[in-house]
Each structure stands twice: as structure tokens, then as C-alpha cells.
N, C-alpha and C positions, 0 to 999 in steps of 0.2 A: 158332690155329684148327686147325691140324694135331694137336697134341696131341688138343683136344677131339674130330673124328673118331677119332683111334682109340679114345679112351678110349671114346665108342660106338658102335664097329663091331659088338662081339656083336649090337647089336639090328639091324642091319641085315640083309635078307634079299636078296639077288639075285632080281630077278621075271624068270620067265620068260615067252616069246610064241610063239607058235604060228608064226610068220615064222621061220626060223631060216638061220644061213649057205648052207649046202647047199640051201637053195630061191631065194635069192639067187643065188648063184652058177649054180646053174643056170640061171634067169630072164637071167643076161647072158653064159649061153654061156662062162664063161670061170674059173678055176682062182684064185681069192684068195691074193694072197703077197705076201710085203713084200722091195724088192728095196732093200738096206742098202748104199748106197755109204759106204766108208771112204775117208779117207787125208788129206794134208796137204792145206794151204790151197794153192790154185795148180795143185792136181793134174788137175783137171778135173773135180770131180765132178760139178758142177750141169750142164758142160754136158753130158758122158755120160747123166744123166739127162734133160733136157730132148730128148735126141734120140732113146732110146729110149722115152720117153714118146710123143714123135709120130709115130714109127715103128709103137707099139701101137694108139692112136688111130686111126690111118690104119687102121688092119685092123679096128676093130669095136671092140674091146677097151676097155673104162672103168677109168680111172686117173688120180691122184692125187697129183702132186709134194708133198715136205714138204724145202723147203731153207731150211738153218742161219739164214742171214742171214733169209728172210721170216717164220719162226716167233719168229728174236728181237725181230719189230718187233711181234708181237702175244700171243699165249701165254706164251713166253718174257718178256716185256721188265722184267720184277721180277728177272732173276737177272744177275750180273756174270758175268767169266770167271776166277774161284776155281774151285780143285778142288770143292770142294761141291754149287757151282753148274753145275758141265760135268756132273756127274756125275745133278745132279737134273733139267738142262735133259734128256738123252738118256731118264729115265726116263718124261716126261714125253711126250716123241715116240715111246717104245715105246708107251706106254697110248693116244694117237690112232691110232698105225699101226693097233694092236689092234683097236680100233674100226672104222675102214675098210676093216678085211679080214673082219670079221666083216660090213661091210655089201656084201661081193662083190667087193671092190676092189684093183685091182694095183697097190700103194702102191710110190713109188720115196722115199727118202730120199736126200738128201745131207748129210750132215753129220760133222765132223772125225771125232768120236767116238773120241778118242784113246784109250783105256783099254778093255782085252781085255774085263775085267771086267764094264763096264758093257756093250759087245757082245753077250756071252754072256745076261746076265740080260733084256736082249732079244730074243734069241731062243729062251730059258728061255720068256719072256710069251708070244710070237706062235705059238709051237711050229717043232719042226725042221722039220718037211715043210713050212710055208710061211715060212722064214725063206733067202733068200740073199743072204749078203755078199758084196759085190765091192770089191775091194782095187782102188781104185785108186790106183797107184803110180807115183809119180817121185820122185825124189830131191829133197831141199830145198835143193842146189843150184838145181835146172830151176826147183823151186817160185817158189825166191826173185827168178831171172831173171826169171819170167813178173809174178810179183809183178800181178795185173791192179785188186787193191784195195790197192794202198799197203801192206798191213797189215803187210809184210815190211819196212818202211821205218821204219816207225812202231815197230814194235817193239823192231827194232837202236837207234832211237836214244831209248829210253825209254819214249815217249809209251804204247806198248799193252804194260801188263805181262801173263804171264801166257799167253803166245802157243806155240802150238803148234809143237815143232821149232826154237826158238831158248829160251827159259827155262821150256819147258813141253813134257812127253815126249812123246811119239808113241808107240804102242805097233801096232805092225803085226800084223796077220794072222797066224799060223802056218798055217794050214791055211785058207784063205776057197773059196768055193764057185768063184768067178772070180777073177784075176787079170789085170791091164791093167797095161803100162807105157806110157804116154800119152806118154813122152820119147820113144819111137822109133815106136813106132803113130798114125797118124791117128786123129783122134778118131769120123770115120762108122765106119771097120774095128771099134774098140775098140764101138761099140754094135750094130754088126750081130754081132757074136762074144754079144753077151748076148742079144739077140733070138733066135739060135740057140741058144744054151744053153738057151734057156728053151721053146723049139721040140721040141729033143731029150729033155727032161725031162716031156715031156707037160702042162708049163704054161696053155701057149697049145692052148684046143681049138680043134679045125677049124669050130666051125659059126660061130664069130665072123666077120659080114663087113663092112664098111665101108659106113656110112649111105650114099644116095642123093647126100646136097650134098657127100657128101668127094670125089666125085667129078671135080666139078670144078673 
């Protein structure tokens, strides 16, 4: 199927609409970015996300979790965890991020995303000025301690080939927009530091305020 798409992409034309990001995004008050949690399994990402997700919410702001584990139960759920497959799974969740930020939206990602490579070419898609990665970092000792899906167990003793950080590389950040070490940071500190960062970056505009019912 794939081959057949490209073989007729020339005929294909991109339609445009008179609706366009910039009137979305102005329409909910607020600056579209996709905020790209990295790092090993254990490290904290979903929940760094999940709690600056509600921290945004809480203020006005409309946003959009995309984590590893929920996208391989439905999007994803045709691909294994081969190189191939990691590499097409992440290409995959750049092109929805893409999507939801063109439709006004402050997309957070968690997912391992172990390979520079495939990082970059995502933020190649989404463009630099709404693309920030957040390294979130700990050691695959702490990882492996935390271990809170087994997956570090499973691995060491066969069952899950192909695992990130024990027979499968990790490729970290050199330069990422944030950085968190969640081994020595509480995890509310480590998502108010990104909530600020995204404060101080002109992100977050001032006229977003929190609905009526979030009140109380």
C-alpha cells in the first residue's frame, strides 16, 4: 500500500482552507508547540507530562497528551519493537503532533524515542520554533529500580527483546531545550521548571484563563 501512495503522490495536491493555524491559535489564546518528552523507560515521562498537561488546562490553555504505551494500543498496534518499527512508530506521532498543532494545540509527547535521528526529523516536520524537547533524565540504574511496568524485568530475563537501555541504545540529547534529572528533582518542581520555561519563552500568552467549572 505504501509503495502504491508514493508511486501516486505527483497526482496529489495539498488543498488549502481559509481556516488557517494563526486564526486557531489565536481563537484559543494561546501559541501551538509540541512539547517532546525524551528519555528511558522509568524516567518519568508520562508523569512530567500528565502534570504539566493539568497545570495548562487548569489555566485555559487546550492540550493534548500523545503517550507511547496509549498510541501502541491503537495507531501504532501493526508495528513491533524492531529498529524499523521504533523508528516508523515516532514518524508516525510526529505527523499527528503536526496535525494538532496546526489545529491550535499544545501537544505534549512521551515517548522513549531513543534515536537523535529520528528527534531531529521531527522537529525538521513540526518546525524549530514550535518544537521543544525535554530530556528527561535518570540513569537506567534509578530507571531499572523504579521499573513501575515490569518491562526492566522482562527484558533482563529474555521475554521483551529489543528494550531500550539494556539490548537496545538510548541515544540522549546533546543539546535539548530542557533538562530534568527526576533522580534528585521531585517530579511537581521538574513540571513547574517547564511550565516556566514555557512562561519565559512567550508560549503561554496572558489572555488564556481558566473556564468557569475549573474553578471549582
Amino acid at each position: 500500500m505504501s509503495a502504491q501512495l508514493k508511486a501516486g503522490a505527483p497526482a496529489l495536491t495539498p488543498q488549502a482552507f481559509p481556516v488557517v493555524r494563526s486564526m486557531r491559535a489565536e481563537r484559543l489564546r494561546q501559541k501551538p508547540c509540541v512539547l517532546w518528552f525524551t528519555g528511558l523507560s522509568g524516567a518519568g515521562k508520562s508523569t512530567l507530562s500528565g502534570l504539566v498537561e493539568a497545570s495548562l488546562f487548569k489555566r485555559g490553555y487546550l492540550t493534548y497528551v500523545l503517550d507511547g504505551d496509549n498510541v501502541r494500543h491503537g495507531l501504532c498496534n501493526d508495528l513491533d519493537f524492531s529498529y524499523q518499527a521504533r523508528i516508523e512508530n515516532i514518524r508516525r506521532v510526529g505527523e499527528v503532533s503536526k496535525l494538532f498543532v496546526d489545529a491550535g494545540l499544545i501537544v505534549l509527547t512521551a515517548f522513549i524515542s531513543p534515536f537523535a535521528r529520528d528527534r531531529a526529523l521531527v522537529r525538521e516536520l513540526i518546525g524549530e520554533d514550535q518544537f521543544v524537547e525535554i530530556f528527561v533524565n535518570a540513569s537506567l540504574s534509578v530507571c531499572e529500580a523504579r521499573d513501575p511496568k515490569g518491562l526492566y524485568r522482562k527484558a533482563r530475563n529474555g521475554s521483551l527483546p529489543h528494550f531500550t537501555g539494556v539490548d537496545s541504545p538510548y541515544e540522549a540529547p546533546q543539546l535539548p531545550d530542557i533538562a530534568l534529572d527526576t533522580s534528585t528533582m521531585p517530579a511537581a518542581e521538574c513540571a513547574q521548571k517547564i511550565v516556566d520555561y514555557l512562561h519565559q519563552g512567550g508560549w503561554l500568552l496572558s489572555g488564556a484563563v481558566a473556564r468557569p467549572h475549573e474553578h471549582s
